[in-house]
C-alpha positions as CSV (number, residue, x, y, z in Angstrom):
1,X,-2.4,3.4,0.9
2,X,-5.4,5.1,2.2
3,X,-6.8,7.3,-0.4
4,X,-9.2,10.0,0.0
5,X,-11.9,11.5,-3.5
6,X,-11.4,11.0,-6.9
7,X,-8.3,11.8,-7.8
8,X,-5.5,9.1,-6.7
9,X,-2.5,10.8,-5.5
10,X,0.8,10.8,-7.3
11,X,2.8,7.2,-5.5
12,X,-0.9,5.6,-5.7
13,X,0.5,3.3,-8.5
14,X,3.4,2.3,-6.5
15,X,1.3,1.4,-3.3
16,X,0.5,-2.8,-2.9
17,X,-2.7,-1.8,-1.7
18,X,-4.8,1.1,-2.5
19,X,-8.2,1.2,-0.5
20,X,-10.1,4.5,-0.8
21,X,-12.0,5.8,2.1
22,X,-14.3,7.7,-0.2
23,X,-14.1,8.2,-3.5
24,X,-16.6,11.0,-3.6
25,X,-14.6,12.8,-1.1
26,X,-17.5,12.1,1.1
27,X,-16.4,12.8,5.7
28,X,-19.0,10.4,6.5
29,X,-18.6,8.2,4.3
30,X,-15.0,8.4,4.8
31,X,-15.7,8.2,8.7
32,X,-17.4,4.5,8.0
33,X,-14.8,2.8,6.1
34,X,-12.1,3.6,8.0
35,X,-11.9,1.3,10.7
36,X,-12.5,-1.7,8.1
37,X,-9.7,-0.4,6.0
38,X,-7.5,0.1,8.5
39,X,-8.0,-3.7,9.1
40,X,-7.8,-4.7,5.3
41,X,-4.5,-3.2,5.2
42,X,-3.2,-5.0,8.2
43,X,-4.5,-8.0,7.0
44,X,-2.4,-8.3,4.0
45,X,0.7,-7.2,6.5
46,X,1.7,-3.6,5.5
47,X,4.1,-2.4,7.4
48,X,3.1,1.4,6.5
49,X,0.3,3.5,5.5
50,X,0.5,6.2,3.7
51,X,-2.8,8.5,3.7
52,X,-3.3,10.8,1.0
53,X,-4.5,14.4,2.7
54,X,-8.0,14.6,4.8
55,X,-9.6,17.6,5.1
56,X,-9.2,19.4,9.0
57,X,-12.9,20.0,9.8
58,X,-16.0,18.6,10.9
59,X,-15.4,14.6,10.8
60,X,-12.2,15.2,9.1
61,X,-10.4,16.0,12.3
62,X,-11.8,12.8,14.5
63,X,-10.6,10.8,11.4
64,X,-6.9,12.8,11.7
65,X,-6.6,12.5,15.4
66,X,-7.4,8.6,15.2
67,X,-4.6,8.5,12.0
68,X,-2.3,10.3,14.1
69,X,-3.2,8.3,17.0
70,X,-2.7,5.0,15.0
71,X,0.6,5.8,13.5
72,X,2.0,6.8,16.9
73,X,1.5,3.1,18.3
């Protein structure tokens, strides 16, 4: 699971893997992890993400539009 500020979301528990892109609920912050996390996850072979909600604006939407690109290889 990809997480996103300080509050983990309700299935976090559940999850094998929880990585938070930024615990502060920090875009640019959020922005530089991703890529690394991304990998981290695939590393220990999920075969899903789940990705609690990123806000729509400023570097919130590149980092949605590269989820969504992700998820739709």
């Amino acid at each position: 699971m990809l997480a996103f500020g300080p509050a983990p979301t309700e299935g976090a528990p559940l999850a094998v893997k929880v990585l938070n892109l930024s615990a502060r609920g920090d875009l640019i912050e959020a922005a530089a992890n991703l890529f690394s996390h991304l990998r981290a996850l695939d590393a220990v072979g999920a075969e899903a993400i789940a990705v609690m909600p990123i806000p729509h604006h400023g570097l919130g939407e590149a980092i949605n539009d590269r989820l969504r690109r992700a998820a739709a290889r």
